[in-house]
N, C-alpha and C positions, 0 to 999 in steps of 0.2 A: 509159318516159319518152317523152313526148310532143315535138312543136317549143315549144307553146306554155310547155312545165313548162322546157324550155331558154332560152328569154329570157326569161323571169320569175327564173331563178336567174345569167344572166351580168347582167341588170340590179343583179340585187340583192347578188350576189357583187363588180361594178365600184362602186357606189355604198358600200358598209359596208365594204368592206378598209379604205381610208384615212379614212372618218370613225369616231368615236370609238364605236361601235354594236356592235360585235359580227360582222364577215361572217361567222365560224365559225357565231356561234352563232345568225343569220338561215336563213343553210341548210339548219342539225340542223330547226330552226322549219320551213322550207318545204318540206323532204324526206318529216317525219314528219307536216305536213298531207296532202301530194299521194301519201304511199302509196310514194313512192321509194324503191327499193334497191339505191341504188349503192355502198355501203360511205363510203369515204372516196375510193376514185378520183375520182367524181363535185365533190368540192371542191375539192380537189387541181389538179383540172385547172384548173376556175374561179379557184382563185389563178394557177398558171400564166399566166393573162389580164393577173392585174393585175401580174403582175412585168415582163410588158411595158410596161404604163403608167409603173410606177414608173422601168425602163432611160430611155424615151423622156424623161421630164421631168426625170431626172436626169442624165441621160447626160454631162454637163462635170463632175460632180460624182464621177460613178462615175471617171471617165478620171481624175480630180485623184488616185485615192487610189493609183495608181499613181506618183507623182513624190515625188519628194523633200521630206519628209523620213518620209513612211511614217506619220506619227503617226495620222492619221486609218484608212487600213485598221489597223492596229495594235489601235485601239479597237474596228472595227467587227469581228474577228477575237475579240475579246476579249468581246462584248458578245453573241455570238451561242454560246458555250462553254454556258452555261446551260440555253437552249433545246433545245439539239442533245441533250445529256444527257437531260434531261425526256423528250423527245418519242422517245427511243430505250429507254429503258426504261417510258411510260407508253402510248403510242402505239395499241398493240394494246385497253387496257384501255379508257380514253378512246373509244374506236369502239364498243366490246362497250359502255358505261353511255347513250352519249347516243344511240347509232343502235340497240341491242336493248332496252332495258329499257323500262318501262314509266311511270318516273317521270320521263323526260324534259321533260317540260314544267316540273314542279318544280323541278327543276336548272336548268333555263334561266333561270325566273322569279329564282330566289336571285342568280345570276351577274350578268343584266341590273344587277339593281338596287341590286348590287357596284359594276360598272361607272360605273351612275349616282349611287352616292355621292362615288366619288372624284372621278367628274368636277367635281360640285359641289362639293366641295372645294377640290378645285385654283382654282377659277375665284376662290372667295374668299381663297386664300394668294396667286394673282399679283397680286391687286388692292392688295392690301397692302404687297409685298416692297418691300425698300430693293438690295439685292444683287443683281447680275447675272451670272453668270459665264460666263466662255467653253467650252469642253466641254474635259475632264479627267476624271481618273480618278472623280475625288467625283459627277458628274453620270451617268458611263458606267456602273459598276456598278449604281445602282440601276436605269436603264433595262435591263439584261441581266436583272434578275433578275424584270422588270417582265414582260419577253417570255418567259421561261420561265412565267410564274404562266398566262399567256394566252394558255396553247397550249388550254387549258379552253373549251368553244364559251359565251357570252356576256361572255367577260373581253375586252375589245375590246383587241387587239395595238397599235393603234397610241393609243388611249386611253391605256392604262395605261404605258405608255414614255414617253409624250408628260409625262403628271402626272409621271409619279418623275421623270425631269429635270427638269422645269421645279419640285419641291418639293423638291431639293436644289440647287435655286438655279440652272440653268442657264438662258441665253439661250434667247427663244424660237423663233428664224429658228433656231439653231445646232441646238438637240433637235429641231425639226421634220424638217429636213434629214436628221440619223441617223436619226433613228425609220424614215423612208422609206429609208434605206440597209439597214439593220437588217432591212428587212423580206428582201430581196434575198438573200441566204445560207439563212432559217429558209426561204423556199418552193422554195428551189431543189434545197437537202437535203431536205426533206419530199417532194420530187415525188419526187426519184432512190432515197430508201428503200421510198416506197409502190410506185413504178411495179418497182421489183427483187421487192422482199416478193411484191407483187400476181399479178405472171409468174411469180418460182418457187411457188407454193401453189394456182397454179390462179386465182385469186381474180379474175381481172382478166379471164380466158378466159371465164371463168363467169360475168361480170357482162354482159359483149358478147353472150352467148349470150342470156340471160333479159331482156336489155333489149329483145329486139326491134331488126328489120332497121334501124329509122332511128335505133338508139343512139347510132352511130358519128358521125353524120353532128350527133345533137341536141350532143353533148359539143365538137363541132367551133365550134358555133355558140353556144353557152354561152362556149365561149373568148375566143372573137371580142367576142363582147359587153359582156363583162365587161371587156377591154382599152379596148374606146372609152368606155366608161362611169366605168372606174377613172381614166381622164386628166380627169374632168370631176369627181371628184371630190375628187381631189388638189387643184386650186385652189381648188375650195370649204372644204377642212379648211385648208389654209395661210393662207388671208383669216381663218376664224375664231379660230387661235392667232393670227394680229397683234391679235386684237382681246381675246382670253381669252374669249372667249364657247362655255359650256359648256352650260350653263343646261337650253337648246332640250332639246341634247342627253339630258340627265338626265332630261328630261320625258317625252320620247319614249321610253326605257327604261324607264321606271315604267308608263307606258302597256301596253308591249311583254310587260310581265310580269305586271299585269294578265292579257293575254287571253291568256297562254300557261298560268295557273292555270285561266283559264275555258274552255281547250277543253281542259285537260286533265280538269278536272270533269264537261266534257259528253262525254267519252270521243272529241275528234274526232285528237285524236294513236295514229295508225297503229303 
């Protein structure tokens, strides 16, 4: 791992966390272009970046779900049950199909263009709704179940939480708002199982060792980046939910999976 392969991936790890694209499944994309083999440590960390951003922009929000009357951690406790299940019993599996196999690009391309259906979707049901609601059980279950589905690299986490609330009728400032709380527990648990898994098994010693002497130093600086770039892109994803504008988005993912079929045809996936 190079400097330059580490801000190309906290670039792109800070920009796709909070918009509706996929960062998971940008990086499986940019790891198995550039030849990368950092397991899952390598993302991991890169989230770690934006959970900084997401603290920093939310921080009155996070402090709020300590006070009385609890109902909001309540849900956000509730809405992360899901994920944590998934992602502790698929976790291992999930690394072994999208970072060893060979069909990776195909999987991406199916996911992407998952991702960019719903979105299109959605964009046509908020255009239409008459109902608004404020955030409850009826909008918080499907977003739980939305971020278990998207633990999968091109199911975009904050995409698909964003749609299911906002298609069982929830406010859009209100889903917005959890979706980016929601993110704050599933990366936080993700780090602390990988980085335990990773140290006891070797995996993590072994990855510092084969990365070469300026591993340490690229994964630092991937972090970095990924935090001042994920602040830049939280306000970009909160202007386009005020607006429902998905569109773009859905296009760019049809595109994306395009050329993850064409370089997987031309055999450029590692």
């Amino acid at each position: 791992m190079e400097i330059w392969h580490a801000i190309v991936l906290g670039l792109t790890q800070g920009l796709t966390e909070f918009l509706p694209v996929s960062s998971s499944g940008h990086l499986v994309f940019l790891q198995k272009i550039f030849g990368i083999d950092g397991g899952l440590f390598v993302p991991i960390m890169l989230h770690l970046g934006t959970l900084v951003a997401v603290c920093v922009v939310f921080r009155k929000e996070i402090i709020a779900l300590f006070k009385k009357p609890f109902k909001t951690l309540g849900f956000l406790i509730l809405a992360s049950v899901p994920a944590a299940v998934v992602g502790l019993l698929l976790d291992d599996k999930i690394e072994k199909v999208f970072y060893e196999s060979s069909f990776a690009g195909i999987l991406l391309a199916v996911l992407f263009c998952v991702t960019a259906a719903v979105l299109f979707a959605t964009e046509k049901f908020v255009k239409r709704r008459d109902n608004i609601l404020p955030l409850k059980m009826r909008t918080v279950l499907p977003m739980a179940f939305a971020q278990a589905v998207a633990i999968l690299p091109g199911i975009s986490r904050s995409g698909s939480t964003i749609c299911a609330g906002t298609l069982a009728g929830g406010k859009s400032e209100d889903i917005a708002s959890f979706s980016f709380l929601m993110s704050i527990p599933v990366i936080l648990g993700s780090f602390i199982v990988s980085l335990g898994k990773g140290l006891y098994n070797g995996e993590i010693q072994q990855t510092f060792q084969s990365g070469g002497a300026t591993f340490g130093w690229c994964v630092a600086l991937g972090f970095i980046i990924s935090a001042l770039s994920g602040l830049f892109a939280i306000k970009v994803m909160l202007n386009a939910i005020k607006k429902a504008n998905y569109k773009w988005f859905s296009l760019y993912l049809v595109v994306l999976a395009v050329v993850c079929i064409i370089l997987h045809c031309v055999g450029c996936f590692h």
